[in-house]
C-alpha positions as CSV (number, residue, x, y, z in Angstrom):
1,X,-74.9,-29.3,222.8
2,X,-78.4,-30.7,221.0
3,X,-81.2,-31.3,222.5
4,X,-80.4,-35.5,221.7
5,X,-82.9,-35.1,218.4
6,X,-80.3,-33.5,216.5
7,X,-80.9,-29.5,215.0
8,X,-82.0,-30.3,211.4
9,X,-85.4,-29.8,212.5
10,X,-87.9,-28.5,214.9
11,X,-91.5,-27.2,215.5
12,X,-91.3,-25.4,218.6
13,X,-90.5,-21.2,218.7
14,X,-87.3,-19.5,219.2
15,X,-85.9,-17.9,222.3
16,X,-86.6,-14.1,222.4
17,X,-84.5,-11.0,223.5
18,X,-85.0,-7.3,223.5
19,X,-84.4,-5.3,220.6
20,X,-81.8,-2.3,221.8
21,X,-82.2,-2.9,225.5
22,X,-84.6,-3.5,228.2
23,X,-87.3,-0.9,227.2
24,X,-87.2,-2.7,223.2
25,X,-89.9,-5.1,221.7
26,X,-89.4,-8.8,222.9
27,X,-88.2,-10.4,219.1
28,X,-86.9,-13.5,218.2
29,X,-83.3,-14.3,219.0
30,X,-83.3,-14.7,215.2
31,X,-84.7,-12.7,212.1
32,X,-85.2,-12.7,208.4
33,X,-83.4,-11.3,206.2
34,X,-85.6,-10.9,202.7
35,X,-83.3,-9.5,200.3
36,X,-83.2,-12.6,198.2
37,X,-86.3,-13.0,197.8
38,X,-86.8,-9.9,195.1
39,X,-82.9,-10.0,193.9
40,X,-79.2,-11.2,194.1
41,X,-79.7,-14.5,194.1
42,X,-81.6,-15.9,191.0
43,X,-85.0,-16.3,190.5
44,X,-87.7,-16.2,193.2
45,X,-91.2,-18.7,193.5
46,X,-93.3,-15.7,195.7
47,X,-95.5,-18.2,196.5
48,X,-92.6,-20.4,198.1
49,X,-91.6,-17.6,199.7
50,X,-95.0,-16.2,201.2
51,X,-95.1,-19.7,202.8
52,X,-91.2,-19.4,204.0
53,X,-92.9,-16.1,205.8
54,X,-95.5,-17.7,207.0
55,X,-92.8,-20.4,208.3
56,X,-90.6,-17.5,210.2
57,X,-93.7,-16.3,212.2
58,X,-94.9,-19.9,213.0
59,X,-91.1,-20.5,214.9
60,X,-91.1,-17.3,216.4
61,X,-88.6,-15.1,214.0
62,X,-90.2,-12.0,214.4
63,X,-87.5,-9.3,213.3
64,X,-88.4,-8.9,209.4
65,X,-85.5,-7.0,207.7
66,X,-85.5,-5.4,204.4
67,X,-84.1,-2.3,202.6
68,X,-85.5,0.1,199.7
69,X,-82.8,-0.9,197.7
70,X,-83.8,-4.5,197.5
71,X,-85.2,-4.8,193.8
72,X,-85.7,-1.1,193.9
73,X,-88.6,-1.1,196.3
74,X,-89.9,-4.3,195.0
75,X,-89.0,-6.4,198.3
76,X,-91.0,-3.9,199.9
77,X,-93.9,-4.6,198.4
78,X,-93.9,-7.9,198.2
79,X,-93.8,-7.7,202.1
80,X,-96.9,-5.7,202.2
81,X,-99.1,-8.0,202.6
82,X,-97.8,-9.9,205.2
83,X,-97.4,-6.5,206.6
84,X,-100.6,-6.1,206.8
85,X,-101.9,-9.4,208.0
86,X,-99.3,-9.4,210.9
87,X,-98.1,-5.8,211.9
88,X,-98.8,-6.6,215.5
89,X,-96.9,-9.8,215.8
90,X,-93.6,-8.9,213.4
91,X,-90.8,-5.8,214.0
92,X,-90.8,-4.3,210.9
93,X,-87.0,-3.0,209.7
94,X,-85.8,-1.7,206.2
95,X,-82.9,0.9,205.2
96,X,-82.4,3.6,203.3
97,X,-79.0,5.6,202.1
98,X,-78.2,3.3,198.6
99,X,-79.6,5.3,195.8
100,X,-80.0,3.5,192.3
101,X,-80.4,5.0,189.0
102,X,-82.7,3.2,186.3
103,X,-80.9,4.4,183.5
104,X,-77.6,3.4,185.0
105,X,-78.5,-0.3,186.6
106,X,-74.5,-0.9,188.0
107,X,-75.0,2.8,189.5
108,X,-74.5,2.6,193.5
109,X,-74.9,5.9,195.1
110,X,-74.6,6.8,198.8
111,X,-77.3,9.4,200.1
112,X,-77.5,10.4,203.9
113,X,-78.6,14.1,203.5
114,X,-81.6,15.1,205.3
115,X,-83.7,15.8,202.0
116,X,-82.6,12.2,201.0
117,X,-83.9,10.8,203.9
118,X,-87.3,12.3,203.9
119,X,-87.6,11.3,200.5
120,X,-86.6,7.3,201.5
121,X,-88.6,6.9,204.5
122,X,-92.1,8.0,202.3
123,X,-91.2,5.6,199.9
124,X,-90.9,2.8,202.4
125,X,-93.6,3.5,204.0
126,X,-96.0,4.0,201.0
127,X,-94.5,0.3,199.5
128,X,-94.9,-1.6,203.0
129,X,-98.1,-0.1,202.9
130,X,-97.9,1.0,207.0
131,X,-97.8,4.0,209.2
132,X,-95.1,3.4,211.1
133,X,-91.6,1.8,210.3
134,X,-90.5,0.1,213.5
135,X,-86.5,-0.2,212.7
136,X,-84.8,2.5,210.8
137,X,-81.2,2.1,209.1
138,X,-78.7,3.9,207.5
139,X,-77.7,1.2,204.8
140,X,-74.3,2.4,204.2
141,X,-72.3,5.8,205.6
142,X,-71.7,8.9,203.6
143,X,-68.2,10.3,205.1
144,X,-69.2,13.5,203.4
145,X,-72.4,14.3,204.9
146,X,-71.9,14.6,209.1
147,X,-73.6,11.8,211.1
148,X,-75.5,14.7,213.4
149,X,-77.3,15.6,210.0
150,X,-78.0,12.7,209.2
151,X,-79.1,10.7,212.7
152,X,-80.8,14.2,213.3
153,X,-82.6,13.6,210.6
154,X,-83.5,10.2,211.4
155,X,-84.9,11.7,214.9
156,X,-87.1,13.8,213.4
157,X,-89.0,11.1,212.0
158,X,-89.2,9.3,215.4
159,X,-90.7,12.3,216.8
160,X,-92.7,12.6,214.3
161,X,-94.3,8.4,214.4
162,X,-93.1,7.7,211.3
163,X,-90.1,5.6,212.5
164,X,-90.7,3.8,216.2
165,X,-86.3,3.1,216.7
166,X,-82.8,3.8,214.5
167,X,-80.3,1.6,213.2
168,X,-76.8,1.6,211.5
169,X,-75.4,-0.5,209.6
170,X,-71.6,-1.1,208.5
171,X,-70.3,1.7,210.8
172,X,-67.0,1.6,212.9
173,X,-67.3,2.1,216.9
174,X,-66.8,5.2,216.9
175,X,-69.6,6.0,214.4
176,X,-71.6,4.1,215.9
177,X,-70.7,6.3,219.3
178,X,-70.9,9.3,218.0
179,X,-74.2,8.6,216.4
180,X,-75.5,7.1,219.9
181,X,-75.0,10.6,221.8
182,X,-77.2,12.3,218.7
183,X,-80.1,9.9,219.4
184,X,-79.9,6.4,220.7
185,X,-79.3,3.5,218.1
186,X,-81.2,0.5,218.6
187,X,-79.6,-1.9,216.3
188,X,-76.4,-2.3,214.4
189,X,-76.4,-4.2,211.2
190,X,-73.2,-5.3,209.9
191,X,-71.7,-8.7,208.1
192,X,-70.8,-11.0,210.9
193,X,-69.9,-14.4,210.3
194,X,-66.8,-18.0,210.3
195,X,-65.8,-15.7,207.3
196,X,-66.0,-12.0,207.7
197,X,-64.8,-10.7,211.1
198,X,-64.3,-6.9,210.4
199,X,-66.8,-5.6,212.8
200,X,-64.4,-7.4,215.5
201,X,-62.0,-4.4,215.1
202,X,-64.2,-2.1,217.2
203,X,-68.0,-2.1,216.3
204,X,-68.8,-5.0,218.8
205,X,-67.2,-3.6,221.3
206,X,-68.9,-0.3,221.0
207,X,-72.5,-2.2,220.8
208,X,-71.6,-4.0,223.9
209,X,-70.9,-1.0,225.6
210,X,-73.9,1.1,225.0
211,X,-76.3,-1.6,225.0
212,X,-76.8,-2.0,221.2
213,X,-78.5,-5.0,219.6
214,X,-75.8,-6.3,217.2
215,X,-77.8,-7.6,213.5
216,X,-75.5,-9.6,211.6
217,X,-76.1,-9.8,207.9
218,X,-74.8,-13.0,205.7
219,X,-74.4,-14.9,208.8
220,X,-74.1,-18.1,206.6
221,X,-71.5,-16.3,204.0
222,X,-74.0,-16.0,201.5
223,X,-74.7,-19.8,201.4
224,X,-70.9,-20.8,200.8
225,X,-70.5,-21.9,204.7
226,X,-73.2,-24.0,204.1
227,X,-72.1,-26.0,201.0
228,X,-74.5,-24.6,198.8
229,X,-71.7,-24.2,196.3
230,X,-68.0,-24.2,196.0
231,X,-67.4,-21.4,193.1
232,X,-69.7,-18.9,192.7
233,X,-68.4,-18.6,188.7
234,X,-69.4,-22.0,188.1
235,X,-72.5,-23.0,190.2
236,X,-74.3,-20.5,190.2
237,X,-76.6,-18.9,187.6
238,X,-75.4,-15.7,185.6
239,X,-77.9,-12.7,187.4
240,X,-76.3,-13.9,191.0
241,X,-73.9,-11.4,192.7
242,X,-72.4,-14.0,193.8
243,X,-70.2,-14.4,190.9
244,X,-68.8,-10.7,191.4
245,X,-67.5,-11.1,194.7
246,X,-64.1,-12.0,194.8
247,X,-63.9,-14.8,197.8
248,X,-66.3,-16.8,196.1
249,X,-64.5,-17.2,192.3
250,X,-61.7,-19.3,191.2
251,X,-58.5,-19.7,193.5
252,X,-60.3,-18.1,196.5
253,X,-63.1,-19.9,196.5
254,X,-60.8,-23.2,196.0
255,X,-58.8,-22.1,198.9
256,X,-61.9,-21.1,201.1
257,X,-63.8,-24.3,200.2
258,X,-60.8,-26.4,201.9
259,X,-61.4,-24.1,205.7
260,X,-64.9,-25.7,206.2
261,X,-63.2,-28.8,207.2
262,X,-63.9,-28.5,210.7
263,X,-67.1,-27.2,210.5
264,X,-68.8,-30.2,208.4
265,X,-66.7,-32.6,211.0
266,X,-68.7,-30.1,213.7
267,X,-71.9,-30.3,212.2
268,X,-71.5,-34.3,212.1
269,X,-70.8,-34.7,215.8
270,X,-74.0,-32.7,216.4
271,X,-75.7,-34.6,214.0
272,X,-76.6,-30.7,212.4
273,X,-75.7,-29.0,208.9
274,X,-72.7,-26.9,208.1
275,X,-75.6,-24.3,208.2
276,X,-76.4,-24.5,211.8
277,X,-72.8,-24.7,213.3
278,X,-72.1,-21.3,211.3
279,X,-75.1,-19.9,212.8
280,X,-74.7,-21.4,216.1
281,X,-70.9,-20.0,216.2
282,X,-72.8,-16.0,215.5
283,X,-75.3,-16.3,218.1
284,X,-72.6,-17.4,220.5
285,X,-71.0,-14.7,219.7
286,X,-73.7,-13.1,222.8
287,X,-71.7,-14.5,225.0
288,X,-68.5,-13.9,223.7
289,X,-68.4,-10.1,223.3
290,X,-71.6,-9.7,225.7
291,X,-74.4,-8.4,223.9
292,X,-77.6,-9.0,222.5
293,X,-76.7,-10.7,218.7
294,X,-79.6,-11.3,216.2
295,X,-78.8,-12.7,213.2
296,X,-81.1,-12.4,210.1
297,X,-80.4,-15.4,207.5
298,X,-82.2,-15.3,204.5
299,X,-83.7,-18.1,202.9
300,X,-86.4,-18.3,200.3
301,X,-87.9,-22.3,201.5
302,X,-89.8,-23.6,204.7
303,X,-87.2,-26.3,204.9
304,X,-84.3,-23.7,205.3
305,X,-86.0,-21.8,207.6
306,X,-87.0,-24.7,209.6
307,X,-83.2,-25.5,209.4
308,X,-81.7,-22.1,210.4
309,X,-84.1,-21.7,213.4
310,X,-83.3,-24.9,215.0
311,X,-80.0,-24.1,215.0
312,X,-80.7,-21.6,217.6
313,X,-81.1,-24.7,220.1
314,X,-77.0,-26.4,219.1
315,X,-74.3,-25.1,221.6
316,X,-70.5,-25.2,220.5
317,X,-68.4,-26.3,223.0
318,X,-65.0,-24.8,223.9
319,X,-63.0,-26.8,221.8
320,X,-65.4,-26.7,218.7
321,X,-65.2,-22.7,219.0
322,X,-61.3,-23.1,219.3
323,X,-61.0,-24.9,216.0
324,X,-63.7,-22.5,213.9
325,X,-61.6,-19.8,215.4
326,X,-58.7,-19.5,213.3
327,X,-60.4,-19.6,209.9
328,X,-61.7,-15.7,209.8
329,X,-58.1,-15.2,209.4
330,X,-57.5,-17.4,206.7
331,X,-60.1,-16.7,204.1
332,X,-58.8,-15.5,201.1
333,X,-60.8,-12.2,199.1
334,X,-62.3,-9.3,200.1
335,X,-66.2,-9.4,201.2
336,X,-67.0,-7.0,198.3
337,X,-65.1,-6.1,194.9
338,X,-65.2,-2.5,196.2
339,X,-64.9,-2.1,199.7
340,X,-65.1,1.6,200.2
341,X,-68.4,1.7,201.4
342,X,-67.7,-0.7,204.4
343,X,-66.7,0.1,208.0
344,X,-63.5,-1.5,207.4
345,X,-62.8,1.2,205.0
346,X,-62.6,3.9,207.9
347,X,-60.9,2.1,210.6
348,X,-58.3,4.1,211.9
């Protein structure tokens, strides 16, 4: 339940937890996810967003998650200088394995070769203009290439201080196992959320079981659990990705529109936002599954942040979770137009 203020708001800090076990860094209980802020999803104010930063830090959201892919490096380097003016007080995470190609801007490439990897990991750390990368992911998985090769490569760099702990992100269990007895992963990072359920199948249960901080991505849908628009091919400007993913267009988004019934009628009886009971239902996923569970929303505005982070403080009650629970199942559309490059893909 609320704290009898209501969420919308807040000024005090987040709880914290342990990133991949007992011996991790203390981080918030939630992180930032700063992919928006260079691309996807329209145009960006930086200095909005440098105060949105500044905003995280102040409530105690300490995991700061990026990726090299993320306006091609750009997002990297527009982190740098907060980088630099809070490397002590922020767990630094980005990704590599998604290769673009200037000269072929839809191009999507999956790299996970050692060479690859090497190559990646100097790039990030030259943009985010530090020594030391404290969370490394895999962005995507290359069936082709072995995981030894490439989480062996991945431990090399830990040896070597370049890279402090590893990640994966939209693996199965078994991946994720396998990879686990190579070196030990820290974090997995997968899509989590009222809508997208995949990682259910087995990747949550293999987290849980080795002690694996869980990371979900699009916790909020991509802003369509929140309201923020009903179809993606009319509300929303023509550079956003949005558009291209198939539950969020036309007769899918109509039909996934009507399931956030319950959750506005939630949200009401809390006094909270949409927003906040879709967050609230992910981090009570900890208890669910037992394991740690760190979601990183992305938001580009103080007031959002302010928004998200307080909803760390609303509890769901059994019966609240037992009418949010059926609509997973109901949504209609896949998460991505090509969903080859997603742990679902590879489920046995």
């Amino acid at each position: 339940m609320n704290d009898g203020t209501g969420t919308t708001g807040g000024t005090g800090k987040i709880d914290t937890v342990r990133l991949g076990g007992p011996d991790g860094p203390e981080i918030g209980v939630q992180g930032f996810g700063a992919m928006g802020i260079s691309e996807f999803y329209g145009a960006t104010d930086e200095a909005t967003a440098r105060d949105t930063l500044d905003a995280a830090l102040e409530r105690g959201v300490t995991l700061i998650d990026t990726a090299d892919i993320y306006g091609s490096g750009a997002n990297e380097e527009f982190l740098a200088p907060f980088v630099a003016a809070h490397r002590d007080e922020i767990v630094l995470a980005t990704k590599f394995a998604i290769e673009r190609d200037p000269a072929r801007p839809e191009h999507r490439g999956i790299r996970n070769d050692r060479a690859y990897i090497r190559q990646a990991v100097e790039g990030s750390l030259r943009r985010l203009g530090t020594d030391t990368i404290d969370l490394y992911y895999m962005h995507r998985r290359d069936p082709a290439v072995p995981l030894a090769e490439s989480v062996g490569a991945m431990a090399e760099l830990v040896a070597e201080g370049k890279v402090r702990r590893l990640g994966l992100s939209e693996v199965t269990g078994a991946e994720l196992r396998e990879a686990h007895a190579v070196h030990p992963i820290a974090a997995l990072q997968s899509e989590w959320s009222l809508f997208s359920r995949d990682v259910e199948r087995s990747a949550v249960a293999a987290a849980a079981e080795l002690g694996v901080t869980f990371v979900p991505y699009s916790p909020l849908g991509r802003g369509f659990l929140t309201g923020a628009f009903a179809d993606a091919g009319k509300d929303l400007s023509e550079g956003d990705f949005r558009r291209h993913q198939p539950r969020f267009t036309g007769d899918n988004a109509a039909r996934n529109a009507a399931l956030l019934d319950p959750v506005r009628k939630i949200a009401a009886a809390h006094g909270a936002t949409p927003a906040q009971v879709a967050l609230a239902w992910v981090h009570q996923r900890s208890a669910v599954h037992g394991l740690t569970v760190v979601p990183i929303p992305g938001t580009r505005r103080r007031a959002r942040l302010e928004e998200n982070a307080a909803a760390t403080r609303l509890t769901l009650t059994d019966a609240e979770l037992a009418a949010l629970e059926p609509i997973a199942g109901l949504v209609a559309g896949d998460r991505y137009p090509d969903m080859s490059f997603t742990s679902v893909s590879r489920e046995g």
